[in-house]
N, C-alpha and C positions, 0 to 999 in steps of 0.2 A: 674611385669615382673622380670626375675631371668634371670640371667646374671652372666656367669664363666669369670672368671676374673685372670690376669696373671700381677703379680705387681716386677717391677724394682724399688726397693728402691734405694735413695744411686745414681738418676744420677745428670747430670751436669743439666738437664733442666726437667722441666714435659711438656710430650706429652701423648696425647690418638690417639690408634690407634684402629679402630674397625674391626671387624672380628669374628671367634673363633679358641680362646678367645680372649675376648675383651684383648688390650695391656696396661695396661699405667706405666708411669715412672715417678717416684715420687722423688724430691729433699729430702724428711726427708731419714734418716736412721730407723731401722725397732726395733727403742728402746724405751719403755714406751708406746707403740701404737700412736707413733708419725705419722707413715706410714697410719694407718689406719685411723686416724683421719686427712689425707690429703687427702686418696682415697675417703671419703666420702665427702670431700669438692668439688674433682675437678669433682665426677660424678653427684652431685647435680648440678653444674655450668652448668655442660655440658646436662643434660636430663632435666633443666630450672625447678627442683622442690629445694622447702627445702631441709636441711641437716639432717631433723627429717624423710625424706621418703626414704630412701638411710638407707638398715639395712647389716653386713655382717653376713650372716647365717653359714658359714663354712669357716674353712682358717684363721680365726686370726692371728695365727702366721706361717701361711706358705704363701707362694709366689700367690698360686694358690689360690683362692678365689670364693665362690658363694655368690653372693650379691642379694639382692631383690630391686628392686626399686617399691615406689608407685605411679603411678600417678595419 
């Protein structure tokens, strides 16, 4: 499944909100792929697969992101 994705680095709490795009807000800041390697943590959490099936295909360093999930 492939999933656009809109990332708030940098807030006070992490939430996910879904829709399109999906929302979430990320406590890291968006330095060393600090950010990305939380979004990958909290959409594994959240879709109950590993961290290894959660890949981000486009957007690395922008806000806006396409992510694949495998289930």
């Amino acid at each position: 499944m492939k999933l656009e994705i809109k990332v708030h680095p940098g807030a006070k709490k992490e939430k996910l909100i879904e829709g399109e795009p999906l929302e979430v807000w990320l406590k890291e800041k968006p330095e060393g792929g600090k950010a990305n390697l939380a979004l990958v943590r909290i959409l594994a959490k959240h879709f109950s697969v590993p961290k290894s099936s959660v890949a981000i295909i486009r957007g690395r360093a922008s806000r806006r992101k396409l992510v694949e999930i495998r289930l």
